[in-house]
C-alpha positions as CSV (number, residue, x, y, z in Angstrom):
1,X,-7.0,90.4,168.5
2,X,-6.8,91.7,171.8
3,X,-5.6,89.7,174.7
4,X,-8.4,90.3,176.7
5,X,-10.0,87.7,173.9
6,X,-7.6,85.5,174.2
7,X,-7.8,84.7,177.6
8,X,-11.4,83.8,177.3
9,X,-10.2,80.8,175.8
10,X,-8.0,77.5,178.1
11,X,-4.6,78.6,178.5
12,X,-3.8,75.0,177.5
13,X,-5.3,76.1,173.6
14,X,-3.7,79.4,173.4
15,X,0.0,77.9,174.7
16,X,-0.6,74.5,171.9
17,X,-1.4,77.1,169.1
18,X,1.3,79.5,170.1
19,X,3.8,76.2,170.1
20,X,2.7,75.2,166.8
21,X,2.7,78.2,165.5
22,X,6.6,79.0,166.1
23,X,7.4,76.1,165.0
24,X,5.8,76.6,161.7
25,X,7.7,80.3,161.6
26,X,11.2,78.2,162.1
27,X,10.5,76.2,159.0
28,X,9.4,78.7,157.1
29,X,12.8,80.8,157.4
30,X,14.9,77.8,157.0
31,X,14.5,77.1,153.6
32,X,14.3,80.1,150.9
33,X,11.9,79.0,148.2
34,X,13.5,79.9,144.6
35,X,12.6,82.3,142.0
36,X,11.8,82.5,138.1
37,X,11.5,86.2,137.9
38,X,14.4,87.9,135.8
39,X,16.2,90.9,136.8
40,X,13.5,93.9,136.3
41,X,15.0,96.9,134.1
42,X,12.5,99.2,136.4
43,X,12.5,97.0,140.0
44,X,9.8,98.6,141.8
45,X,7.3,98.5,139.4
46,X,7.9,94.4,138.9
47,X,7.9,94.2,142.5
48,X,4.6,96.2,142.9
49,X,2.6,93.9,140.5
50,X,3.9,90.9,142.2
51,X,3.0,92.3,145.3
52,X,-1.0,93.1,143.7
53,X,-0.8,89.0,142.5
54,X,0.3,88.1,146.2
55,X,-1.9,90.4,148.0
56,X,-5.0,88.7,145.4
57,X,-4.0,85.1,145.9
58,X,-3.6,85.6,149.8
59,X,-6.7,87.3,150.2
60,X,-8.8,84.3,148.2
61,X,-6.8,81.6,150.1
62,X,-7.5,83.0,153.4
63,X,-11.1,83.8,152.5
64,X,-11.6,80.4,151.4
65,X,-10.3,78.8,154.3
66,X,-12.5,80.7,156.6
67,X,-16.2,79.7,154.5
68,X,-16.5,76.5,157.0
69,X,-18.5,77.7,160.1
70,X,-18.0,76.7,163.6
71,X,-15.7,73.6,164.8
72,X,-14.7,73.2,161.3
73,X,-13.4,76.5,161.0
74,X,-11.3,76.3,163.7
75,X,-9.4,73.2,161.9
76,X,-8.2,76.0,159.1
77,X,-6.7,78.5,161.0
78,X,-3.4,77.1,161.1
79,X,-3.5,75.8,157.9
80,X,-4.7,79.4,156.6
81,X,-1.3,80.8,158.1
82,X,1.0,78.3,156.8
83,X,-0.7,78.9,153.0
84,X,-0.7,82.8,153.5
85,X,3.1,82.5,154.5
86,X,3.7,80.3,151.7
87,X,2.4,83.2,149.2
88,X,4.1,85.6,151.2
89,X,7.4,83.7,151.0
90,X,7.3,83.2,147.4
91,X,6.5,86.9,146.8
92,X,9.3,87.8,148.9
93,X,12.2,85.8,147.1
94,X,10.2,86.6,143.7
95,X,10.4,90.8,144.5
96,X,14.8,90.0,145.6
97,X,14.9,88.8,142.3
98,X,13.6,91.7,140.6
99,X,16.0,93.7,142.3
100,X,18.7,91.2,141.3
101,X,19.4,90.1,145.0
102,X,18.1,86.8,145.3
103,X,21.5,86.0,146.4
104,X,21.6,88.2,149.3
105,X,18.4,86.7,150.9
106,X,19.0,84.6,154.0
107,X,16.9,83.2,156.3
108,X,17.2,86.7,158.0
109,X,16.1,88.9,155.6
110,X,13.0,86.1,154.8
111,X,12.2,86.4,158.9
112,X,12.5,90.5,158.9
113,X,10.4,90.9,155.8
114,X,7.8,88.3,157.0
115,X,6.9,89.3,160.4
116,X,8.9,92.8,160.9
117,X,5.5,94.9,160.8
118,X,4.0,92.1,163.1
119,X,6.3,92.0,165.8
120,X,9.2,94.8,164.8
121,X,10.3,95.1,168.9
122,X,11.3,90.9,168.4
123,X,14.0,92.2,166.0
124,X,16.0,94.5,167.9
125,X,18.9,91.7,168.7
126,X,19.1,90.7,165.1
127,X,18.9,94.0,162.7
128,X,20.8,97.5,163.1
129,X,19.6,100.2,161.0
130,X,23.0,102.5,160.1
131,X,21.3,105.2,158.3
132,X,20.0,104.1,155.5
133,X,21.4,100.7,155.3
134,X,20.4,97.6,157.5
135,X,23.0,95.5,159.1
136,X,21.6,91.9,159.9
137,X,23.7,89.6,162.2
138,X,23.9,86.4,161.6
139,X,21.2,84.0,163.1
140,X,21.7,80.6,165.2
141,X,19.0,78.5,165.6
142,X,18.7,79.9,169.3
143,X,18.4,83.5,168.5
144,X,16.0,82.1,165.5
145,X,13.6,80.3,168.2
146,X,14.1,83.1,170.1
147,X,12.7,85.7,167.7
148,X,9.8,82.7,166.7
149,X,8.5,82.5,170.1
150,X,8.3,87.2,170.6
151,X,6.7,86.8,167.2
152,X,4.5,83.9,168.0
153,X,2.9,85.3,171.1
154,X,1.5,88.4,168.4
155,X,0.2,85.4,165.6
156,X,-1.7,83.1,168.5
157,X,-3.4,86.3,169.8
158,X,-4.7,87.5,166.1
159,X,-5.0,84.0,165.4
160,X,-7.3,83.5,168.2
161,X,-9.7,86.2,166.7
162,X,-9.9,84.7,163.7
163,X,-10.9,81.2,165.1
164,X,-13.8,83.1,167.3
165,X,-14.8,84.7,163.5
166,X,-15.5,81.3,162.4
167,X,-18.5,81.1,164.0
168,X,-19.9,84.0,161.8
169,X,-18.5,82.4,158.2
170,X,-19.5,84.9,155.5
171,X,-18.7,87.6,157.6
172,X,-15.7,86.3,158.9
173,X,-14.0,85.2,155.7
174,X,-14.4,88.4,154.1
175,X,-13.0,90.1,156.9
176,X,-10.2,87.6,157.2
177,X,-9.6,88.1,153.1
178,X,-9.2,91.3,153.3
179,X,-6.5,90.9,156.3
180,X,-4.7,88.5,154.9
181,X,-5.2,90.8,151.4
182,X,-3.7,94.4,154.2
183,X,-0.8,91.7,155.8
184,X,0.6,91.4,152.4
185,X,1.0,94.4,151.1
186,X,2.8,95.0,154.6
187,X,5.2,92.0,153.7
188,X,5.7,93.7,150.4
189,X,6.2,97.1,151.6
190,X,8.9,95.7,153.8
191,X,10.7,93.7,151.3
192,X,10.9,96.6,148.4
193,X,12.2,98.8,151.2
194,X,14.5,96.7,152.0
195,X,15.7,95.4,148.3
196,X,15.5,99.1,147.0
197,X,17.8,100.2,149.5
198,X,21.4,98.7,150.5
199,X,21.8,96.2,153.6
200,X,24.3,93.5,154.4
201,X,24.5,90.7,156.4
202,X,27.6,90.0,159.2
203,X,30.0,87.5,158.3
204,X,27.8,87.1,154.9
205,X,31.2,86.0,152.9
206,X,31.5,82.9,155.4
207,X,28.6,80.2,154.9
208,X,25.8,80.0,157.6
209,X,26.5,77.8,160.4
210,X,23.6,75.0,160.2
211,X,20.7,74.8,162.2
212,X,21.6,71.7,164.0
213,X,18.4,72.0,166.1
214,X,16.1,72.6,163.1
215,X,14.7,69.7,160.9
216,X,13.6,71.8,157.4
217,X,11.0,70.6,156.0
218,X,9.0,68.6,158.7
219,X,6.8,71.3,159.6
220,X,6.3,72.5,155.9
221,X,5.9,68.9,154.5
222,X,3.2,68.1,157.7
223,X,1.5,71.9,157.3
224,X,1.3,71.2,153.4
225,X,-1.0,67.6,154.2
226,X,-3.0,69.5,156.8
227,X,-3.2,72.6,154.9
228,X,-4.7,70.1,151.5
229,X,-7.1,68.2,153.9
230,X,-8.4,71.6,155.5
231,X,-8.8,73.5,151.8
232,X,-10.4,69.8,150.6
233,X,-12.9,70.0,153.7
234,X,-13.5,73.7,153.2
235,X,-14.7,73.0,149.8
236,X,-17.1,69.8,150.6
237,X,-18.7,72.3,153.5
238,X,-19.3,75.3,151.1
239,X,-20.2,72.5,149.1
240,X,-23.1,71.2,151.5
241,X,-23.8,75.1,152.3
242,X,-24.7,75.9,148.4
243,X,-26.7,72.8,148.1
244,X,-29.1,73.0,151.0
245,X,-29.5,76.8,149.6
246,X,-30.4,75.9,146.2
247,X,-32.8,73.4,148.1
248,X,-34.7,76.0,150.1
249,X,-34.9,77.6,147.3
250,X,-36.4,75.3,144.8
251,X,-40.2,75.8,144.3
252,X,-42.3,72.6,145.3
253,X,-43.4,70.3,142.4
């Protein structure tokens, strides 16, 4: 999305959506979901088929979400981010513990594998590449928000063009499947770069200081109920959608 879109819409709607949507980023990297993938004798290769199942799952959850045409369709963008991060997440702590680093993931490593290719210049304060190796500093909640709101400004303006593809639904939810299907495989490639390679994390052997600011979970338990009403009303429009077609095309008695 370019921004020349984006300003075709109120300043008020872009500013709301960007606020939400950094909000949404801060819960996401505050809690790392857990993992029931083993240790893989051949890494990569586990990785790579998680990554296929991610990339499948993400591309029919954003594709569904985007079926509802018009107003409607604007209700599931958010939501449609907050389920595609949730894959993405998952995928990302599933492919560490392939590698048999699952320990080693922070909320860092979950933010740069995330959003890296999104918004790579919002990293420059938080990750130092020596060579080969990656050096993360540790994050506050400041320098967390901080990253959110440079990332966030990228999100609201792609997020924008896929509120205006709304109004075009079966074109618009295959092309937003198909992103969402590209954006993980990008999250992927990150993470088995990353976990194939060595990096560390400064002052790693002390425990992270809290996010005093940060309430985990509010966002993610809120975007979860807004996320089940939007799939819920997704499916009752596509619903109404198939049945008026099968109507117009029944023959007269």
């Amino acid at each position: 999305m370019t921004e020349s879109s984006s300003k075709q819409l109120p300043a008020v709607i872009v500013a709301d959506e960007h606020s939400r949507i950094t909000k949404a980023i801060l819960d996401f990297v505050s809690q790392i979901p857990g993992s029931k993938v083993d240790t893989s004798h051949d890494p990569e290769a586990e990785a790579r088929k998680l990554a296929n199942r991610a990339a499948q799952r993400a591309a029919l959850t954003a594709g569904s979400l985007a079926l509802p045409p018009g107003p409607l369709g604007w209700l599931t963008v958010l939501p449609e981010l907050i389920a595609i991060w949730k894959i993405q997440a998952q995928m990302v702590s599933d492919i560490a513990a392939a590698y048999g680093k699952h320990t080693a993931l922070g909320r860092e490593q979950m933010l740069w594998c995330l959003f890296r290719h999104t918004a790579a210049q919002a990293f420059r304060d938080l990750v130092v590449r020596m060579g080969d190796r990656l050096l993360f500093r540790r994050m506050s909640y400041a320098v967390a928000e901080r990253i959110a709101k440079r990332i966030g400004v990228k999100v609201t303006q792609r997020t924008v063009g896929k509120g205006l593809s709304r109004w075009l639904p079966v074109v618009g939810a295959l092309g937003v499947g198909a992103y969402a299907y590209y954006d993980t495989g990008q999250v992927a490639s990150t993470a088995i770069a990353m976990f194939g390679s060595d990096f560390e994390t400064e002052g790693a052997a002390e425990p992270a200081t809290p996010w005093t600011h940060a309430k985990p979970g509010v966002v993610r338990r809120t975007t979860d109920k807004v996320t089940d009403k939007a799939v819920s009303g997704a499916a009752r429009a596509v619903s109404r959608i198939a049945r008026k077609t099968i109507d117009r095309k029944q023959p007269p008695e």
